[in-house]
Structure formats: C-alpha cells, structure tokens
DSSP file (Angstrom, degrees, kcal/mol; ACC not computed):
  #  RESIDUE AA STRUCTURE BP1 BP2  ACC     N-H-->O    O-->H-N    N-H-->O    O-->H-N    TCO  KAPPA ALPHA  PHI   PSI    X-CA   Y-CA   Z-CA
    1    1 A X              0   0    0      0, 0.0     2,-0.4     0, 0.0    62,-0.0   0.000 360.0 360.0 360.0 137.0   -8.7   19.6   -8.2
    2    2 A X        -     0   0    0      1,-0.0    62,-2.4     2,-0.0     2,-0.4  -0.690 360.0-143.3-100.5 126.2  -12.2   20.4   -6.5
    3    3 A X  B     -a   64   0A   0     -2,-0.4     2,-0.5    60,-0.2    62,-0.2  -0.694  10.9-161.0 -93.0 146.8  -11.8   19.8   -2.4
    4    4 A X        -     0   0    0     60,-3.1    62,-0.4    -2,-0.4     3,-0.1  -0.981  31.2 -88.5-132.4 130.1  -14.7   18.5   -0.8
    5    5 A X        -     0   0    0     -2,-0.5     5,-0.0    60,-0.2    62,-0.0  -0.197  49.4-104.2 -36.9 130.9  -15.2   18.8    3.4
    6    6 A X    >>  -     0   0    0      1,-0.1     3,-2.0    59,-0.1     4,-1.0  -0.209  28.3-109.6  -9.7 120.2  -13.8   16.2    5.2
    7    7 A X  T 34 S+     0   0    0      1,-0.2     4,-0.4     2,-0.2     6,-0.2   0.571 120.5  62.7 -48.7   2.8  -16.4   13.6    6.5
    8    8 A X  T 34 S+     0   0    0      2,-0.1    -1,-0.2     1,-0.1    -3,-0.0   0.869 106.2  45.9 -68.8 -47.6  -15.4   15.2   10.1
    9    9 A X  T <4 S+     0   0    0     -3,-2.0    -2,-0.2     1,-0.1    -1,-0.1   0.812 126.0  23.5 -87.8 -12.3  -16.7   18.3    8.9
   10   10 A X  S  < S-     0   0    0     -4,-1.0     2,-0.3     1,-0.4    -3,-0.1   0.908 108.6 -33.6-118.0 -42.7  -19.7   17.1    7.5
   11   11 A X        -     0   0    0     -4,-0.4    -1,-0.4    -5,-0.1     2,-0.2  -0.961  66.5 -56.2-169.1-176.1  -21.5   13.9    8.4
   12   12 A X        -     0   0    0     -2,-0.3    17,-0.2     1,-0.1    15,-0.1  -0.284  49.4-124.4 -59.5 105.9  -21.2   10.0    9.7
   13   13 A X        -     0   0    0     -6,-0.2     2,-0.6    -2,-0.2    15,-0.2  -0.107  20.8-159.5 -58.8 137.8  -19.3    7.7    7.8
   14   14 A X  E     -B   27   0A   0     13,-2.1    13,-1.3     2,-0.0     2,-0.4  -0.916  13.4-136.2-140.9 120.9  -20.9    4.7    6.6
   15   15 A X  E     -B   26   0A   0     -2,-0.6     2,-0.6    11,-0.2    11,-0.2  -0.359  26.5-167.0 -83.8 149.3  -18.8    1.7    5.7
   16   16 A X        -     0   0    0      9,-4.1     9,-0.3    -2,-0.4     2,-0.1  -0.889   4.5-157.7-135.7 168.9  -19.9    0.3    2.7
   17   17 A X        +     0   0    0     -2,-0.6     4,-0.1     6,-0.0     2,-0.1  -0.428  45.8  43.1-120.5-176.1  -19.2   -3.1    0.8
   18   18 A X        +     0   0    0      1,-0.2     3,-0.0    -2,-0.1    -2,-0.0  -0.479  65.6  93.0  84.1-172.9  -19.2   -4.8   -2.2
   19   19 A X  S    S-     0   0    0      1,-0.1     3,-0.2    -2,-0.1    -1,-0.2   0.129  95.9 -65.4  69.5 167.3  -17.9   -3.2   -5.6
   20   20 A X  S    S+     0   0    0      1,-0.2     2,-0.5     2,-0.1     3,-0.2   0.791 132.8  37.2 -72.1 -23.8  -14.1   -3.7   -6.9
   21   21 A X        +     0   0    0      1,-0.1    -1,-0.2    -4,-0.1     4,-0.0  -0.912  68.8 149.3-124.5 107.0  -12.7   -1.7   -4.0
   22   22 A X    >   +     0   0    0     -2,-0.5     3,-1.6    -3,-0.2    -6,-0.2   0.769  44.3  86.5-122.5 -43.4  -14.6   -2.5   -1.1
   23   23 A X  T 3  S+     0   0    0      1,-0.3    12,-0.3    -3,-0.2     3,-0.1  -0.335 104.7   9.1 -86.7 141.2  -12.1   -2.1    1.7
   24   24 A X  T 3  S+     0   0    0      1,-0.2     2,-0.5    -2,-0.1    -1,-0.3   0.238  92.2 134.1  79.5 -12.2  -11.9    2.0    3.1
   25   25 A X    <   -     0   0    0     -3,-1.6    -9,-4.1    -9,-0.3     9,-0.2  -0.656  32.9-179.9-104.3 125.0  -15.2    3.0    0.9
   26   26 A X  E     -BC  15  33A   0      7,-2.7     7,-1.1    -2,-0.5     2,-0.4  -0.496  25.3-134.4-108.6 154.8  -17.3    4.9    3.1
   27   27 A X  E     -BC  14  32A   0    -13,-1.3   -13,-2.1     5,-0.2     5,-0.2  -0.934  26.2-177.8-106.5 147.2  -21.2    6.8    2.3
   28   28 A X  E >   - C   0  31A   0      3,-2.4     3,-0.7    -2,-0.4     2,-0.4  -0.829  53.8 -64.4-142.5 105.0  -21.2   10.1    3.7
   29   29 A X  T 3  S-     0   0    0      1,-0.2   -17,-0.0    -2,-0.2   -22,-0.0  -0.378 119.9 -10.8  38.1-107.7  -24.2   11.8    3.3
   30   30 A X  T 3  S+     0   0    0     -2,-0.4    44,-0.6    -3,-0.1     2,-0.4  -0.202 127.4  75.1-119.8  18.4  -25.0   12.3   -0.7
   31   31 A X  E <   -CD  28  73A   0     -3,-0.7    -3,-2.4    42,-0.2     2,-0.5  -0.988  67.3-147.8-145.1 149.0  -21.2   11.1   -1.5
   32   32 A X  E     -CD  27  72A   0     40,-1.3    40,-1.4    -2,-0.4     2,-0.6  -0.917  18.8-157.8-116.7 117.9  -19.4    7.9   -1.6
   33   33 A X  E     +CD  26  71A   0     -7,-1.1    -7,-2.7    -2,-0.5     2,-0.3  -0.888  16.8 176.4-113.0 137.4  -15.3    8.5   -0.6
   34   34 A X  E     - D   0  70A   0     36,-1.9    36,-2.4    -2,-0.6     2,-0.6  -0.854  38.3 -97.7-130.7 146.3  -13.0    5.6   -1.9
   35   35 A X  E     - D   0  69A   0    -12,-0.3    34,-0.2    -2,-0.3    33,-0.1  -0.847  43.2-125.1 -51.8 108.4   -9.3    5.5   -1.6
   36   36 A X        +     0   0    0     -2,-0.6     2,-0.3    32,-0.6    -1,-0.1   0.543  33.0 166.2 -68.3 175.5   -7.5    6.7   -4.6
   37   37 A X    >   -     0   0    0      1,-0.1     3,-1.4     0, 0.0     4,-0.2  -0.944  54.1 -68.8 166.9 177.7   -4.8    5.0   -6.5
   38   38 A X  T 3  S+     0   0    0      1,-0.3     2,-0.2    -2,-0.3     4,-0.2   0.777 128.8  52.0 -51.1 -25.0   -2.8    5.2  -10.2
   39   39 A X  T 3  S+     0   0    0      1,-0.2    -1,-0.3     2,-0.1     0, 0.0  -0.396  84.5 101.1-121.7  49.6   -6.1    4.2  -12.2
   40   40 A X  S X> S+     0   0    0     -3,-1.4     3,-3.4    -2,-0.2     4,-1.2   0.789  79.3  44.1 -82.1 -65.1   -8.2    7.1  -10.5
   41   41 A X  H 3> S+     0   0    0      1,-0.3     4,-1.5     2,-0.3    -2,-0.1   0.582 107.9  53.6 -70.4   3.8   -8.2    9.5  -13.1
   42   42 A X  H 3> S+     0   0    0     -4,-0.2     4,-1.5     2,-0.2    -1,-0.3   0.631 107.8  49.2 -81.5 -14.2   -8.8    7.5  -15.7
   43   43 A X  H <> S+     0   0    0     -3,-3.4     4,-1.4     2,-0.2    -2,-0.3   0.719 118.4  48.7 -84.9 -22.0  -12.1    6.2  -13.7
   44   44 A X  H  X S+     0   0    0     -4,-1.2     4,-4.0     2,-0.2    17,-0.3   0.932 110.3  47.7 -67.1 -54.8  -12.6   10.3  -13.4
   45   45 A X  H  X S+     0   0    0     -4,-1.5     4,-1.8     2,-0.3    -2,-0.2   0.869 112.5  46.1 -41.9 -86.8  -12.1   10.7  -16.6
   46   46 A X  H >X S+     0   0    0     -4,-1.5     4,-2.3     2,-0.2     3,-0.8   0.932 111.9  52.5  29.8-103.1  -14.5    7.8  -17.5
   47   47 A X  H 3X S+     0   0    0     -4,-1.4     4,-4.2    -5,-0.2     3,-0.4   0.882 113.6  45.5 -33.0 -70.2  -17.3    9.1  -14.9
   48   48 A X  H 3X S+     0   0    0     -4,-4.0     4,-4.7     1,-0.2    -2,-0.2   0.792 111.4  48.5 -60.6 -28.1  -17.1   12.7  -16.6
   49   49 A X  H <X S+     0   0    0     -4,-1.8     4,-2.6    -3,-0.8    -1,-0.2   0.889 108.9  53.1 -41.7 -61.5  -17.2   11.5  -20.0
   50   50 A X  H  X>S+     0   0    0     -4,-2.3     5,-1.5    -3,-0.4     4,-0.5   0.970 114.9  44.7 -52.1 -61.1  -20.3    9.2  -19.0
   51   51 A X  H ><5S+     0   0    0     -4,-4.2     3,-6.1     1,-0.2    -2,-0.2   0.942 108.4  53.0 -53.5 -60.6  -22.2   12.6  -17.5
   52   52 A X  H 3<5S+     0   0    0     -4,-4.7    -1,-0.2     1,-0.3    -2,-0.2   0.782 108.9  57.5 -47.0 -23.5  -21.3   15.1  -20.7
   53   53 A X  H 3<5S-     0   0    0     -4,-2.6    -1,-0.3    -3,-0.2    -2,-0.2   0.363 122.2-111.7 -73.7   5.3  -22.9   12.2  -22.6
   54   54 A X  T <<5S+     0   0    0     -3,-6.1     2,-0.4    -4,-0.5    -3,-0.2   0.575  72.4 135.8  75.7  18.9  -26.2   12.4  -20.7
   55   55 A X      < +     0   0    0     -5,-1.5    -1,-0.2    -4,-0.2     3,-0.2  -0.937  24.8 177.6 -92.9 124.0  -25.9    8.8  -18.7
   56   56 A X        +     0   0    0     -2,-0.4    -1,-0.1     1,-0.2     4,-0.1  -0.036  55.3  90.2-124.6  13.6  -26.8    9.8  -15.5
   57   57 A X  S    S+     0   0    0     34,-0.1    -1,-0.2     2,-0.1     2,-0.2   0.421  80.4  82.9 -99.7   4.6  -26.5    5.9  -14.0
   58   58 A X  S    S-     0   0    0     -3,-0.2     2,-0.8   -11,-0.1    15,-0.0  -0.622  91.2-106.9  -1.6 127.9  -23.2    6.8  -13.3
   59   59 A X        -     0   0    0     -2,-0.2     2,-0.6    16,-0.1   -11,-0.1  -0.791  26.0-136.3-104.1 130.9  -21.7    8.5  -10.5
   60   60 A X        -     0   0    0     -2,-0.8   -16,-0.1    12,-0.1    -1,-0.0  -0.408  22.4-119.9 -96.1  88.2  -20.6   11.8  -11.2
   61   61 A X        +     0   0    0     -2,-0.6    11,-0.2   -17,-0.3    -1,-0.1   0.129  29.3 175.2 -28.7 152.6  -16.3   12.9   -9.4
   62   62 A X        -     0   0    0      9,-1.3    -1,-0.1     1,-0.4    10,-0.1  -0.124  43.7 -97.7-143.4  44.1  -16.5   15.7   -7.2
   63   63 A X        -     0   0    0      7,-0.0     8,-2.6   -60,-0.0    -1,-0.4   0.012  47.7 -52.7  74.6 174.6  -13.1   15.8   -6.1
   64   64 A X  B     -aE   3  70A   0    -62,-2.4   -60,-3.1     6,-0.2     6,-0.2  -0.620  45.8-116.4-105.6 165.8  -11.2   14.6   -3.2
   65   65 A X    >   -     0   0    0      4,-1.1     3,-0.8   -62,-0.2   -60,-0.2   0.001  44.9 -99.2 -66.4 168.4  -11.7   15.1    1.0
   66   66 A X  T 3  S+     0   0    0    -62,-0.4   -61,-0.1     1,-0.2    -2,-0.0   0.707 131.1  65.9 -90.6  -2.6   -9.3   16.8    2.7
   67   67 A X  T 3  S-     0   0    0      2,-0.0    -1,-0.2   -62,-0.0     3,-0.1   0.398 112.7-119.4 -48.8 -22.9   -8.3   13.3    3.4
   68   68 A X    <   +     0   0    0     -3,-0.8   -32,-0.6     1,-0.2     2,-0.3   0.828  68.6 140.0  49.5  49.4   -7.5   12.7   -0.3
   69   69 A X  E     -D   35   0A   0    -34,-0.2    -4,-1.1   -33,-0.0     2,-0.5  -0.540  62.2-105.9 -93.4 171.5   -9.8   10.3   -0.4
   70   70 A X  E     -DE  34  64A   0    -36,-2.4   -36,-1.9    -2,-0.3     2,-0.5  -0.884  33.9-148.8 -96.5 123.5  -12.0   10.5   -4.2
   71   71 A X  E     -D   33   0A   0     -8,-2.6    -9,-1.3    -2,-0.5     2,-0.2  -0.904  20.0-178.9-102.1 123.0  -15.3   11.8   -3.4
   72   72 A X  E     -D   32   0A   0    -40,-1.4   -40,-1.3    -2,-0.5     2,-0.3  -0.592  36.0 -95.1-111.5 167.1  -18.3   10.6   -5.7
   73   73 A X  E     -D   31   0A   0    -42,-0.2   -42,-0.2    -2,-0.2     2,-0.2  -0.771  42.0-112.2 -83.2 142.2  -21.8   11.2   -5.9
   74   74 A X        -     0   0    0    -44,-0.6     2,-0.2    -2,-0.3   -14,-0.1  -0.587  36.3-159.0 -70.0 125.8  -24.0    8.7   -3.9
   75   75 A X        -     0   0    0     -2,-0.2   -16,-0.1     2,-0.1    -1,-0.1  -0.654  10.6-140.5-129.9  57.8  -26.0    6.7   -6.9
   76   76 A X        +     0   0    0     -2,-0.2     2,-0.1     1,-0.1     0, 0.0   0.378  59.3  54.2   2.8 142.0  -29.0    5.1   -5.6
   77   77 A X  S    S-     0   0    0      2,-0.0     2,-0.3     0, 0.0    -2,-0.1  -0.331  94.1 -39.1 139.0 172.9  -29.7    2.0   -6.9
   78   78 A X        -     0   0    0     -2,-0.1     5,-0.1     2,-0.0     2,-0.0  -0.633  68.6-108.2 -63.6 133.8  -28.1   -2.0   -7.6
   79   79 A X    >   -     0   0    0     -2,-0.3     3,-0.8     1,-0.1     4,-0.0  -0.448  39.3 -95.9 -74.6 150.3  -24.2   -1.8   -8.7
   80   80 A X  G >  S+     0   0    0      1,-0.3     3,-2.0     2,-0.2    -1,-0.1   0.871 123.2  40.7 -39.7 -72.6  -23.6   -2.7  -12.5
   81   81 A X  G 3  S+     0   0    0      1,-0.3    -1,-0.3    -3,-0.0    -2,-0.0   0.360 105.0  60.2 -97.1  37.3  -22.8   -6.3  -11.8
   82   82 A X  G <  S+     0   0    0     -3,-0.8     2,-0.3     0, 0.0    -1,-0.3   0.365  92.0  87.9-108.6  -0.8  -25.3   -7.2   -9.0
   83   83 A X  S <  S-     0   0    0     -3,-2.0    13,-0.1     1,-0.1     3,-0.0  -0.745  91.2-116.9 -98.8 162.4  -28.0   -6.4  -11.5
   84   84 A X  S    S-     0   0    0     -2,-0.3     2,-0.2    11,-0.2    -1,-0.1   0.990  72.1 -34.9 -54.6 -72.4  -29.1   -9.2  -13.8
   85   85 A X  E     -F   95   0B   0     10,-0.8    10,-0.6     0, 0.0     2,-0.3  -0.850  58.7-105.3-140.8 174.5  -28.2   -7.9  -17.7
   86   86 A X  E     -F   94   0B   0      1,-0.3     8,-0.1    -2,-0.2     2,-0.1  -0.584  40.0-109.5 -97.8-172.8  -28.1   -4.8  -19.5
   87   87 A X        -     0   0    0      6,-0.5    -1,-0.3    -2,-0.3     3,-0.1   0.075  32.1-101.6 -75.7 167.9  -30.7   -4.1  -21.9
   88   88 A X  S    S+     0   0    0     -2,-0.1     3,-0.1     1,-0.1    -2,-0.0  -0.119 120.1  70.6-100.5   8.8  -30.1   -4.0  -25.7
   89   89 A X  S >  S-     0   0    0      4,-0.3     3,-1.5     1,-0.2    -1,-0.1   0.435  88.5-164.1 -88.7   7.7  -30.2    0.0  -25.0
   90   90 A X  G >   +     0   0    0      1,-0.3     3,-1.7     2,-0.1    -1,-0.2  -0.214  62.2  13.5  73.2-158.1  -27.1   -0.1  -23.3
   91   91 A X  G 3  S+     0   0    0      1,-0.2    -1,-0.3    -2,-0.1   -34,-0.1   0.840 113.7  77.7 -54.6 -19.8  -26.0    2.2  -21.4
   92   92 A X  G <  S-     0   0    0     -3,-1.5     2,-0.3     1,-0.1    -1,-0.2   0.540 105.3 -21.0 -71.0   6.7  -29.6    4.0  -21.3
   93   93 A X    <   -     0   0    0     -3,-1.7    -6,-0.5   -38,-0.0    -4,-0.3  -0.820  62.6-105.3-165.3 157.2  -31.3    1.8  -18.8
   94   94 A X  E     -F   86   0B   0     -2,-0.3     2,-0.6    -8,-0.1    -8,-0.2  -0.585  18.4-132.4 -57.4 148.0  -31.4   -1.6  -17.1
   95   95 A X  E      F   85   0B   0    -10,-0.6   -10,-0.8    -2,-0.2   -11,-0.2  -0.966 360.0 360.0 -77.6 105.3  -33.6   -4.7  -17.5
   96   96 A X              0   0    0     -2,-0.6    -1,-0.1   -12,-0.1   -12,-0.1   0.615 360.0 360.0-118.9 360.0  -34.7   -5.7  -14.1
C-alpha cells in the first residue's frame, strides 16, 4: 500500500460535496482524500483497471494518508452523473 503525506504535511483541506460519499471527502492540493470502507478496493481495483485501459476520465488511487484516508487524483471536470449523457463512445468522452 503506497502512503501519501498527511494533509497536515502538505496543504489546506478543502471540504468538498456532492458524489456518493460526500460526508469527510476533502481536496487537498492535486488529490481528493475520501474515507475508506469494505468496497474500497474494489473501487481501486476499478480506477486501475480504467487507467491500464487508457481512460484517463477517471481518477487514478494513490494510496492512503497517514490518516488512512484513500487518496485519489484530483479530476478536473463535472462528476459522471451531473453531466447530461454519455456519448455513444462510451467511456472515451462526454457529450456536453
């Protein structure tokens, strides 16, 4: 399991909302830290899968905090279901 610096050690927590898990999920600089729970490493799992396949809309595990919170990469953009449809490419792009 890959540790990632505490937000103490590194920068200002920023709460953020929305999403399936909203309550505790923080931005911290270039990373988004969520509370964990039984169905994290299948959402890891999930996420890495999604990168090795070249979908990059996705955010990409980095490991947990010294918190043991799950640290993600920060993924610009509208959340899955706050955007209108997919596309008929799927997972390669949106229709907005």
């Amino acid at each position: 399991m890959t540790r990632v610096p505490s937000a103490g050690d590194e920068k200002t927590e920023h709460a953020l909302d929305g999403g399936n898990v909203a309550d505790g999920v923080v931005r911290v600089g270039d990373t988004v830290r969520k509370p964990t729970g039984f169905w994290t490493p299948a959402v890891e799992a999930l996420l890495s899968h999604l990168r090795r396949a070249g979908f990059t809309g996705a955010p990409r595990p980095l490991g947990r905090d010294d918190e043991g919170r799950q640290v993600l990469e920060y993924v610009p953009g509208p959340m899955a279901w706050t955007s209108r449809h997919w596309t008929r490419r799927g997972c390669t792009g949106w229709d907005g």
